[in-house]
MDTraj code that builds the backbone (N, CA, C; nanometers):
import mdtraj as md
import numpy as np

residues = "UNK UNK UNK UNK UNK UNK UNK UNK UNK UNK UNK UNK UNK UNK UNK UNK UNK UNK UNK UNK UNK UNK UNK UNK UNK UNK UNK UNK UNK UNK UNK UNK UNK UNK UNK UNK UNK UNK UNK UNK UNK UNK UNK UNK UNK UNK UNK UNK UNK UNK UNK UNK UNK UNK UNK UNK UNK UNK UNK UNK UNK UNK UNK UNK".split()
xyz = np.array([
    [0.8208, 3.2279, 4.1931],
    [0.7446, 3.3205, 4.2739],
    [0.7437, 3.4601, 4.2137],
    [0.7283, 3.5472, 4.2961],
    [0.6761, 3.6778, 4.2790],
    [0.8154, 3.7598, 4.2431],
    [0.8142, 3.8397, 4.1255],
    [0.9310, 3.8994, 4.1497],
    [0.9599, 4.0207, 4.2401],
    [1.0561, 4.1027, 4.2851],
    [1.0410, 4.2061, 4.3963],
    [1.1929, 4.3070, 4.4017],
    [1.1606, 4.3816, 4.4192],
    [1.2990, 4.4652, 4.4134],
    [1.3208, 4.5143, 4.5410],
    [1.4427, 4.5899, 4.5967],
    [1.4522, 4.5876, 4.7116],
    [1.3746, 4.6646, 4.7845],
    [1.3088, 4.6819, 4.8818],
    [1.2225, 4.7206, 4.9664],
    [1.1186, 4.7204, 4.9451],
    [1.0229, 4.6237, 4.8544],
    [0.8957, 4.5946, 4.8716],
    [0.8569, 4.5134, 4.9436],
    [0.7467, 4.4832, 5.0262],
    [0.7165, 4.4345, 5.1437],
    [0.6229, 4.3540, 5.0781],
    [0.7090, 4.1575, 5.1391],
    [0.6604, 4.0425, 5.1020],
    [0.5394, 4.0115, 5.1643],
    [0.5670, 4.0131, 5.3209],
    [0.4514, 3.9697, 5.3967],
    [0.4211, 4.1050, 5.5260],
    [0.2661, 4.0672, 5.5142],
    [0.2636, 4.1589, 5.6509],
    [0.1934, 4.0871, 5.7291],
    [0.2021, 4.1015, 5.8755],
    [0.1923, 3.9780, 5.9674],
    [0.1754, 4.0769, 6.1328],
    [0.1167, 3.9967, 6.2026],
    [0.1131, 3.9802, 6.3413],
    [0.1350, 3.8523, 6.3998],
    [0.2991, 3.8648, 6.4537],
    [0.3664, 3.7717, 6.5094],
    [0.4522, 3.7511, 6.4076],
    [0.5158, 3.6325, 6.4180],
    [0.6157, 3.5614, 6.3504],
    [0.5564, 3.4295, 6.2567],
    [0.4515, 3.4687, 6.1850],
    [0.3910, 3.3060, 6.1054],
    [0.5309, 3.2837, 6.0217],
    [0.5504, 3.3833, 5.9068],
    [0.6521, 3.3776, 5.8308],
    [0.7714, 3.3900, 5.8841],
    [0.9230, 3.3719, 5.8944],
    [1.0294, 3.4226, 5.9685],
    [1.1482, 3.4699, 5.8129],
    [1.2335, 3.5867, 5.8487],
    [1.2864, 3.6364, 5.7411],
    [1.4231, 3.5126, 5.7155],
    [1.4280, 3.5018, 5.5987],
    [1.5598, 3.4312, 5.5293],
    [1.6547, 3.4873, 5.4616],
    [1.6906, 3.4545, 5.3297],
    [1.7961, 3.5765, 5.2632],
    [1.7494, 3.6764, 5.1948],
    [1.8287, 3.7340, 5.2204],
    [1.7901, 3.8460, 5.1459],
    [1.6443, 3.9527, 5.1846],
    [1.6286, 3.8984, 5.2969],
    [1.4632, 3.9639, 5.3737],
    [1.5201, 3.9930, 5.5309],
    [1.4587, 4.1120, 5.5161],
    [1.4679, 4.2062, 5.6622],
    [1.2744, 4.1780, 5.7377],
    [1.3130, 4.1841, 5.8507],
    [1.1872, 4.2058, 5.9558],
    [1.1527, 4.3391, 6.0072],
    [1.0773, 4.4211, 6.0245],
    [1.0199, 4.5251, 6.0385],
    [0.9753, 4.5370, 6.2020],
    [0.9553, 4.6497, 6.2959],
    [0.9445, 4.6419, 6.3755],
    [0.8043, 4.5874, 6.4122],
    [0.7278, 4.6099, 6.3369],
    [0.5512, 4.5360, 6.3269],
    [0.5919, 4.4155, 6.3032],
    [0.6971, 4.3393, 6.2824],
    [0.7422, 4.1842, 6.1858],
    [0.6510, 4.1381, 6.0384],
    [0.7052, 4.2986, 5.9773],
    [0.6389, 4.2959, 5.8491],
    [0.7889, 4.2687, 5.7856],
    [0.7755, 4.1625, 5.6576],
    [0.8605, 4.0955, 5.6197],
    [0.9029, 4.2156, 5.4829],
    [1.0522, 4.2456, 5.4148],
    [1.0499, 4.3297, 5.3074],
    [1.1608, 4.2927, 5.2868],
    [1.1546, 4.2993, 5.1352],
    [1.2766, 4.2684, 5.0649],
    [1.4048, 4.3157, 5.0779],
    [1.5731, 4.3000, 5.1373],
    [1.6840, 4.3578, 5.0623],
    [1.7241, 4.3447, 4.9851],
    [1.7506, 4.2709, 4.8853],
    [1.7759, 4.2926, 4.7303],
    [1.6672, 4.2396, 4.6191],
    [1.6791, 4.2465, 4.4969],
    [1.6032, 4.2289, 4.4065],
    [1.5957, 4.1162, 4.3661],
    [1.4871, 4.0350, 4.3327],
    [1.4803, 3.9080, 4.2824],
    [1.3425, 3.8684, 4.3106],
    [1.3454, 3.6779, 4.3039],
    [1.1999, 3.6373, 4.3140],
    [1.1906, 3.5861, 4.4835],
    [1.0398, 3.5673, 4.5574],
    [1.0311, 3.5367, 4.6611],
    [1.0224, 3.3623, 4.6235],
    [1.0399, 3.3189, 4.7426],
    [1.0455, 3.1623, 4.7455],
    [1.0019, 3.1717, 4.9172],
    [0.9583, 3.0433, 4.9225],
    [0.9162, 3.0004, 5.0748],
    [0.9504, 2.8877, 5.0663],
    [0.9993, 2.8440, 5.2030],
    [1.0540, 2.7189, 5.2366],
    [1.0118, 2.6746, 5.3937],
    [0.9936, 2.5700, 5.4300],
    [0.9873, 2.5293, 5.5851],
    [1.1468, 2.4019, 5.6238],
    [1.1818, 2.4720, 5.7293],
    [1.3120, 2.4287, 5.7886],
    [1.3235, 2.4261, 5.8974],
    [1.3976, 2.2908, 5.9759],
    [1.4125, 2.2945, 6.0770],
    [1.3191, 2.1827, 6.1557],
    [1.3683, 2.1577, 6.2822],
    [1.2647, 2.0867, 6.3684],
    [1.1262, 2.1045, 6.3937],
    [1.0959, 2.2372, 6.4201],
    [1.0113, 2.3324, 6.4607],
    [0.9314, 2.3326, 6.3378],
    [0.9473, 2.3222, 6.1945],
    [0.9198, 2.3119, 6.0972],
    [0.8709, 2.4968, 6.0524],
    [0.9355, 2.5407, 6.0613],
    [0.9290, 2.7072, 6.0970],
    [0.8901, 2.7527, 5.9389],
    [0.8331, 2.8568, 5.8276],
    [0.8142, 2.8637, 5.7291],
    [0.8747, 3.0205, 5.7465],
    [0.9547, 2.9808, 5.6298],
    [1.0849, 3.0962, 5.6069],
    [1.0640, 3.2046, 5.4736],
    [1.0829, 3.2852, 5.4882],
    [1.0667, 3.3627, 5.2923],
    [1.1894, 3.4251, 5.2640],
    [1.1988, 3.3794, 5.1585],
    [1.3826, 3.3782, 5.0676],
    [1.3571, 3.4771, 4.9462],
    [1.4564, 3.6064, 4.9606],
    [1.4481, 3.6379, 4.8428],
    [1.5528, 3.5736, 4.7191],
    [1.5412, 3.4919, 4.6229],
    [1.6854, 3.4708, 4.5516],
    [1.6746, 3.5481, 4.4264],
    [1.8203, 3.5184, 4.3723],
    [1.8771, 3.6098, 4.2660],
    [1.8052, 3.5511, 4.1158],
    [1.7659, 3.6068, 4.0526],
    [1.6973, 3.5619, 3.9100],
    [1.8112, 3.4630, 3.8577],
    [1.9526, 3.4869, 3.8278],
    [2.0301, 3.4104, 3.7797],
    [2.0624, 3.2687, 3.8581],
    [2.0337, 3.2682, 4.0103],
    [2.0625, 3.1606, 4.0384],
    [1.9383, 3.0255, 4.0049],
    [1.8395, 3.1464, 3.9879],
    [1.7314, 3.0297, 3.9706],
    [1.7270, 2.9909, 3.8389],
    [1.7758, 3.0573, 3.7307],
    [1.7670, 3.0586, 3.5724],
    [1.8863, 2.9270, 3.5603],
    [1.9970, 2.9341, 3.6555],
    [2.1025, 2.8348, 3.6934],
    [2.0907, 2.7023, 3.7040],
    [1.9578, 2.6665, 3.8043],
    [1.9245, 2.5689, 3.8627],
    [1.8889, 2.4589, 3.7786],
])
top = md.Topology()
chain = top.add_chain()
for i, resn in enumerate(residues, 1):
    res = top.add_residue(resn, chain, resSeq=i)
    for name in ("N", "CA", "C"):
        top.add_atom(name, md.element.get_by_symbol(name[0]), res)
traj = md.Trajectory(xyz[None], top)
């Protein structure tokens, strides 16, 4: 995904489509923005099948 450093803003939204994961803060508008630096990833989890946005660390993914 996209790379991003901390406080650039992943998603912007009305409502909750996206919901924050690691490393991602929610905004009082529930505009989604990065806390630390790395690439975005999206994932869906859960019963609800809810779609989440992850910031991870470059090394863990270089890891994988």
């Amino acid at each position: 995904g996209q790379e991003v450093i901390a406080g650039n803003i992943i998603v912007r939204q009305r409502g909750t489509k996206f919901h924050p994961g690691k490393n991602v803060g929610c905004g009082r508008d529930h505009t989604l923005f990065a806390k630390a630096a790395g690439v975005v990833e999206f994932s869906v989890k859960g019963p609800k099948q809810r779609k989440y946005v992850n910031v991870v660390a470059p090394a863990a993914i270089a890891g994988a």
